[in-house]
C-alpha positions as CSV (number, residue, x, y, z in Angstrom):
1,X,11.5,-61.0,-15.1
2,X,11.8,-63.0,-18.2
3,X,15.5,-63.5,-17.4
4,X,14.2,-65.5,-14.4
5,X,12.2,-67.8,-15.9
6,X,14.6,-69.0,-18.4
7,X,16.5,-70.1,-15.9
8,X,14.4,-71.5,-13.8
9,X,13.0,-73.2,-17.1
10,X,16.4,-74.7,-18.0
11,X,17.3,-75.9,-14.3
12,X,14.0,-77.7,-13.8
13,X,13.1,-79.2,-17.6
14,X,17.5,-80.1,-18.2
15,X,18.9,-82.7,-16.5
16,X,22.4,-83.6,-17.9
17,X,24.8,-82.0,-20.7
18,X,23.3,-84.5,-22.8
19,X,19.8,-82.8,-22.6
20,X,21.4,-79.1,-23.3
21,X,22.8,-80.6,-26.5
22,X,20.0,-79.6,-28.6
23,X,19.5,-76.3,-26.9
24,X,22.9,-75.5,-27.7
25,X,22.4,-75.8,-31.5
26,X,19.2,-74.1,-31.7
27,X,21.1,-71.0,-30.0
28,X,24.0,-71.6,-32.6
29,X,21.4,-72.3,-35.6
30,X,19.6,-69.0,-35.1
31,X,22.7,-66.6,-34.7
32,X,23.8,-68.2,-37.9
33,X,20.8,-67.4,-39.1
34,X,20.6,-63.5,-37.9
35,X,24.4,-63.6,-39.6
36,X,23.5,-64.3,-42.8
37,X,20.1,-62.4,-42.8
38,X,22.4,-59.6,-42.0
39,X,24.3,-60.0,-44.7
40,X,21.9,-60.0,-47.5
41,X,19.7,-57.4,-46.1
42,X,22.8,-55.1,-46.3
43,X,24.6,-56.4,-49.3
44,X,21.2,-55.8,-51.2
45,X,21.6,-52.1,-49.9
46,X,25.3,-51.4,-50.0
47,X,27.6,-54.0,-51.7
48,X,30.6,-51.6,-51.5
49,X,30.7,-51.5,-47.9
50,X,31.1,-55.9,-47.6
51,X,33.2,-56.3,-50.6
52,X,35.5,-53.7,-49.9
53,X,35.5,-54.3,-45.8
54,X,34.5,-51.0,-45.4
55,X,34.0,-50.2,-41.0
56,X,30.8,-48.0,-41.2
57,X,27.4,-46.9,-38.9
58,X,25.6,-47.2,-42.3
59,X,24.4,-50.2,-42.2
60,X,23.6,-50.2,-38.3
61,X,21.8,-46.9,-38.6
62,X,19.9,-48.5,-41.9
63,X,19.1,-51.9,-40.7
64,X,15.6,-52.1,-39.9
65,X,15.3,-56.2,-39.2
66,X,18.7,-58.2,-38.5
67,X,22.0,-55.7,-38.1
68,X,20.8,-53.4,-36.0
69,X,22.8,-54.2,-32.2
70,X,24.6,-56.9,-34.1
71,X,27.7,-56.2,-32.4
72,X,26.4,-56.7,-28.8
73,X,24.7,-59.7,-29.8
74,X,27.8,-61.1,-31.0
75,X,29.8,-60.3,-28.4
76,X,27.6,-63.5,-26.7
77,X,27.3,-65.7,-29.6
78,X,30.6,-65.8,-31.2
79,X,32.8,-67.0,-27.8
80,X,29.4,-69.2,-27.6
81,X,29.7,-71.1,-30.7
82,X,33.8,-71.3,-30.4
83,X,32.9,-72.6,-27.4
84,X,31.3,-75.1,-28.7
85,X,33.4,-76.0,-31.6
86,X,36.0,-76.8,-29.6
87,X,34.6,-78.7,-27.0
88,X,30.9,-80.4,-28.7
89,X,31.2,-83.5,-30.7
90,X,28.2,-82.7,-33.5
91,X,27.8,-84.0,-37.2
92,X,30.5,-82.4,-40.1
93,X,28.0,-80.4,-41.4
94,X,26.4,-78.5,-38.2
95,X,30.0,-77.9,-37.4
96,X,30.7,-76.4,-40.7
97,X,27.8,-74.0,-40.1
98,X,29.1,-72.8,-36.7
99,X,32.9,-72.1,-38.2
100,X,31.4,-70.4,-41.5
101,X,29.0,-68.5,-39.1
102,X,32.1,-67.7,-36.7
103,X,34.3,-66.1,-39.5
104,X,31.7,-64.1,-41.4
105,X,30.0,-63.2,-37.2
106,X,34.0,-61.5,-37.3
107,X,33.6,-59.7,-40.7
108,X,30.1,-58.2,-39.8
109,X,31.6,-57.3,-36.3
110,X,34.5,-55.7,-37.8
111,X,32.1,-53.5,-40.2
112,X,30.4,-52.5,-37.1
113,X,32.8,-50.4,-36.3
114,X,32.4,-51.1,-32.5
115,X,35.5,-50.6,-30.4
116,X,34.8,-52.5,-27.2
117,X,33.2,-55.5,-29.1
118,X,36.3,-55.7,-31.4
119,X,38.4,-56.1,-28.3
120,X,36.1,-58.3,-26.3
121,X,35.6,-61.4,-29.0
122,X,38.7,-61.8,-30.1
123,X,40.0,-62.1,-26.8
124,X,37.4,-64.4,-25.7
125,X,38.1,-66.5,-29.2
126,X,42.0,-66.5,-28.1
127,X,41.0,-67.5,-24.1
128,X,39.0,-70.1,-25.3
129,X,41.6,-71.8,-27.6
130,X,44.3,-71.9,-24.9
131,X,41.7,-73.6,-22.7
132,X,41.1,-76.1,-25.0
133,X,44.6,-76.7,-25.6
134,X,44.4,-75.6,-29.0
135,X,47.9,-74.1,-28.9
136,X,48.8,-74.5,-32.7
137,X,45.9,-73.3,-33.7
138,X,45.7,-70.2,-30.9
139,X,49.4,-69.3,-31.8
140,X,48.2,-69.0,-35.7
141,X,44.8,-67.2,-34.2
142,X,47.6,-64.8,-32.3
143,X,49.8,-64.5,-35.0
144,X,47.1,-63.3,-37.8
145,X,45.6,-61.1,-35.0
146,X,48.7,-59.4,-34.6
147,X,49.2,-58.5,-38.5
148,X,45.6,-57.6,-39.2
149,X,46.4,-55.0,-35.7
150,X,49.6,-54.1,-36.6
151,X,48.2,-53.2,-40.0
152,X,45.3,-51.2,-39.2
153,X,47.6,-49.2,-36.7
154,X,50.2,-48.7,-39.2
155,X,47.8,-47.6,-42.0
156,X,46.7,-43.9,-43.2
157,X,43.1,-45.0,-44.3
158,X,40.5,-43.4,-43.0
159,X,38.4,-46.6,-42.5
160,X,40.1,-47.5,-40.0
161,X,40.8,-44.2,-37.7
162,X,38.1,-45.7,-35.3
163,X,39.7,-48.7,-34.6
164,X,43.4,-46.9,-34.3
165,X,42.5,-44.8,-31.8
166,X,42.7,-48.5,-29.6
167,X,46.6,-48.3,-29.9
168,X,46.3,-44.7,-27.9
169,X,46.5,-45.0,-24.0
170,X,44.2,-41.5,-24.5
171,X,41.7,-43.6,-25.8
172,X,40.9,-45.8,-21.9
173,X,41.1,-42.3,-19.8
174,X,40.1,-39.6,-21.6
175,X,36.6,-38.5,-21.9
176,X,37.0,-37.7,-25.5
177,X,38.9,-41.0,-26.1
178,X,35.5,-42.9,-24.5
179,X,33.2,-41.1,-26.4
180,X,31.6,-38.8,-22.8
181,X,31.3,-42.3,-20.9
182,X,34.0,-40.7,-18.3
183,X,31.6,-37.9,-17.2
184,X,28.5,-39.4,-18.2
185,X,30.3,-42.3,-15.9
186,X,30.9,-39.5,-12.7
187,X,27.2,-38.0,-12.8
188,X,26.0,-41.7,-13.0
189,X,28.2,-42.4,-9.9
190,X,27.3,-38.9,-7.9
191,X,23.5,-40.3,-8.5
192,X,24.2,-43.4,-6.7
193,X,25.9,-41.4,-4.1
194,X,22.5,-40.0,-3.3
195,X,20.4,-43.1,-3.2
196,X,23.1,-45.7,-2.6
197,X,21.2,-48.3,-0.9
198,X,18.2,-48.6,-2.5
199,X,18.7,-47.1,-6.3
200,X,16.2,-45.4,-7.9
201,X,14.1,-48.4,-8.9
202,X,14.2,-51.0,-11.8
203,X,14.9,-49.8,-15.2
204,X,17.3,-47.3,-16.4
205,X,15.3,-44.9,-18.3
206,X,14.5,-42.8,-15.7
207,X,18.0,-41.8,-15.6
208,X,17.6,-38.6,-17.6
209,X,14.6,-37.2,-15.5
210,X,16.4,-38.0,-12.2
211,X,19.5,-36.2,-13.8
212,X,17.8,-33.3,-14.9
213,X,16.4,-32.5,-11.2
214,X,19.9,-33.3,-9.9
215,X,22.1,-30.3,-11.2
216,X,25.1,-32.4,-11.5
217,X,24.9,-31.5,-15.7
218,X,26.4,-27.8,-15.4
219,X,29.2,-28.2,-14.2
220,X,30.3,-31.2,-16.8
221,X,30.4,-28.1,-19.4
222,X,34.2,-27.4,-19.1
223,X,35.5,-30.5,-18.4
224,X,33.5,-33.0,-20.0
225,X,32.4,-31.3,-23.0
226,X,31.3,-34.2,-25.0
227,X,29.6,-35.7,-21.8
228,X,27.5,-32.3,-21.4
229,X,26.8,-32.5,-25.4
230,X,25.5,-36.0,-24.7
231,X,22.7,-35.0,-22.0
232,X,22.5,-31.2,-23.1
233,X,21.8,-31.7,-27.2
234,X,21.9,-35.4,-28.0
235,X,19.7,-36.9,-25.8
236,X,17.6,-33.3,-24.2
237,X,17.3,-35.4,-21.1
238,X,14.5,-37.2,-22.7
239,X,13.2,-40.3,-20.5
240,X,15.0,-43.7,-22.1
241,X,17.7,-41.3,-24.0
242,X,20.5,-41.1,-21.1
243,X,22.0,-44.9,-20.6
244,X,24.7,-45.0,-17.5
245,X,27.0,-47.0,-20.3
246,X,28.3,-49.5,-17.5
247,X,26.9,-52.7,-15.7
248,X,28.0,-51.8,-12.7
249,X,26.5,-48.2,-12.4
250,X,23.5,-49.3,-13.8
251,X,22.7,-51.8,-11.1
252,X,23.8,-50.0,-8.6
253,X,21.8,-46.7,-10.0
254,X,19.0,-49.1,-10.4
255,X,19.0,-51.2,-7.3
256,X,21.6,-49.9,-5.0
257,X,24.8,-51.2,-3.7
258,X,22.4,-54.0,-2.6
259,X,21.7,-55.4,-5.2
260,X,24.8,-55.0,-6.5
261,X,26.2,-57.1,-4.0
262,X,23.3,-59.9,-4.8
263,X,24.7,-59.9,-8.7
264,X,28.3,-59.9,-8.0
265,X,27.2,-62.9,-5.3
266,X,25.6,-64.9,-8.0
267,X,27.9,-64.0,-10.8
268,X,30.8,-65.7,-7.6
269,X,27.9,-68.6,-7.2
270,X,27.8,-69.5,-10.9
271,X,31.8,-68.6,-11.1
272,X,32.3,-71.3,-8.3
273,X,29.5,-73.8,-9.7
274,X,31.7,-73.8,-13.0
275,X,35.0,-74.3,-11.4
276,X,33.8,-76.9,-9.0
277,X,32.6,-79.3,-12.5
278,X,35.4,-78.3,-14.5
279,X,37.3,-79.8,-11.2
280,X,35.1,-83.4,-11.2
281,X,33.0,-83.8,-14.1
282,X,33.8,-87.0,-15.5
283,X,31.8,-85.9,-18.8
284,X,34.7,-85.2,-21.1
285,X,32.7,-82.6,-23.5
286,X,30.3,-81.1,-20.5
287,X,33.9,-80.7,-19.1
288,X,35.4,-79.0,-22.1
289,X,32.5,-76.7,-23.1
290,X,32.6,-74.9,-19.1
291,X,36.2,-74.7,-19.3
292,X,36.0,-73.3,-23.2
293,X,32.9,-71.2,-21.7
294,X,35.6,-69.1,-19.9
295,X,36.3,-66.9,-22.7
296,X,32.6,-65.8,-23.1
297,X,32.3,-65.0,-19.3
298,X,35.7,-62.7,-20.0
299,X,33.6,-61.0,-23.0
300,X,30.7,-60.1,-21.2
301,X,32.7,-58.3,-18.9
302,X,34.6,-56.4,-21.2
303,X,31.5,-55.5,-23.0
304,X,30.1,-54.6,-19.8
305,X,32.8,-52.0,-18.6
306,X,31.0,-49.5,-22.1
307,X,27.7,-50.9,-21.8
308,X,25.0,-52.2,-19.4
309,X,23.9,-56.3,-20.5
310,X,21.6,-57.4,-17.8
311,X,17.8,-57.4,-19.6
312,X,15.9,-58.1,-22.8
313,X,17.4,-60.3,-25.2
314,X,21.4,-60.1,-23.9
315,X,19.8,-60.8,-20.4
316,X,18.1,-63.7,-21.3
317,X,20.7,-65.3,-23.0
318,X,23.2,-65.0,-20.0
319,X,20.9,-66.4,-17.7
320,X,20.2,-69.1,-19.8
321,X,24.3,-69.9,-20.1
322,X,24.2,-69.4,-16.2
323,X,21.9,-72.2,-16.0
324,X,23.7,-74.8,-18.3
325,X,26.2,-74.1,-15.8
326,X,23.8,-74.9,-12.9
327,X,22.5,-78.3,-14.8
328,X,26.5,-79.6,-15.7
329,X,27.7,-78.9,-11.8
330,X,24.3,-80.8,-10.5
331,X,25.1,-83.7,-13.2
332,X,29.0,-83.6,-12.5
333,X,28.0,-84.3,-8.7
334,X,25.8,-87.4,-9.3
């Protein structure tokens, strides 16, 4: 797995916080880069939408370089870089670039008009603030999140009916209100029932086939209607179509409650690792930057409970944060 080697790249070639430095603005640097790429490449298509804050699919559904997953992406790079802002002493101007690249990374996210992403970051943004002892500045952060919430709840537009339907305790137990996730959720869960040691092998895309044979899609017809839609007409049961929606499932569909255990056991490794150098690093920003990292560890979670993050690009990028954390404890104990 290319996950793997990252991080057995970062472990062995790093040795201190001071060596990760570099690494961390290269990661900063290039999302700043996909930001603004982003916005031209859309902007050049649709102006409306940017200049009038417009949430729409449109541009998502249109990009065909930069915007396209945008969201997800963010939902690493964003508590990432206010990570780093508040804990990484850098030059004025590099700074400047991460806090331009944070706001605008917040406007883009907004017009991507993706629920569990607009709840994850800003949290993580607010967790990572109060860490840092920020308070002034996290009770302004609180305060304008409020208003900007309180006005999108309160108003009649259309462009926001998306992001209202947040404000509805429907929204986190319906199946309608999580768009078919709760039944796509219990035939993902019945499947693991099945096989619940040893999962049905790496990779997820199997999942429609494996489905298909089971019979468990019938019966979701009356009381997960949107959930049958989802396997019956929008995705056929074609191979790579059907996605369990949830980290959890997935590795456990995947791998079994085995391996499940072995990623909740290194998620409590790296978890522990971070605690343990917050607790005696004597490197004040190394310090700062795990315990300002706490908000992004909250984000992937929340991301996770709607969608699965463990491969590809999102997978590499959290194994290469786990081992940062892995350098800064072995430093912290020197």
């Amino acid at each position: 797995m290319k996950e793997v080697v990252v991080f057995l790249v970062v472990i062995s070639e790093f040795k201190s916080f001071r060596d990760i430095k570099p690494l961390l603005w290269i990661l900063i640097s290039s999302f700043a880069f996909i930001t603004f790429a982003s916005i031209i490449e859309n902007v050049a298509k649709d102006w409306d939408t940017f200049y009038r804050l417009i949430p729409s699919t449109s541009w998502r559904q249109l990009s065909e370089y930069f915007f396209s997953g945008y969201a997800n992406k963010a939902t690493f790079y964003l508590p990432f870089i206010a990570a780093w802002l508040l804990s990484v002493k850098e030059e004025k101007w590099k700074k400047r670039l991460g806090i331009i690249t944070l706001c605008f990374g917040f406007i883009l996210l907004y017009i991507y008009n993706s629920r569990t992403a607009f709840i994850s970051v800003p949290i993580a943004v607010l967790i990572s603030l109060l860490l840092a002892e920020r308070y002034k500045f996290a009770a302004c952060y609180l305060l304008a999140a409020l208003l900007i919430t309180s006005f999108i709840i309160t108003s009649d537009a259309e462009r926001f009916s998306k992001y209202r339907t947040l404000a509805d305790a429907d929204t986190y137990v319906s199946d309608i209100g999580l768009s078919g996730r709760k039944g796509l959720w219990l035939v993902t869960f019945n499947l693991i029932k099945k096989r619940s040691l040893t999962g049905y092998g790496y990779g997820w895309k199997k999942m429609a086939w494996v489905a298909k044979d089971s019979e468990l899609i019938e019966p979701l017809k009356k009381e997960y209607p949107i959930a049958y839609d989802y396997f019956t007409r929008q995705t056929h049961m074609i191979y790579g179509k059907v996605n369990p929606h949830n980290l959890f499932l997935q590795i456990a569909f995947e791998i079994g409650v085995t391996g499940l255990a072995v990623f909740i056991l290194l998620w409590f490794t790296v978890i522990h690792k971070m605690i343990t150098a917050i607790r005696i690093s004597k490197e004040g920003e190394a310090r700062n930057f795990l315990k300002c990292s706490i908000g992004l560890i909250v984000s992937y979670v929340i991301i996770n409970l709607t969608n699965g993050f463990w491969q590809e690009s999102y997978g590499n990028m959290i194994f290469l944060f786990m081992a940062m954390i892995f350098v800064i404890h072995r430093e912290s104990n020197q």
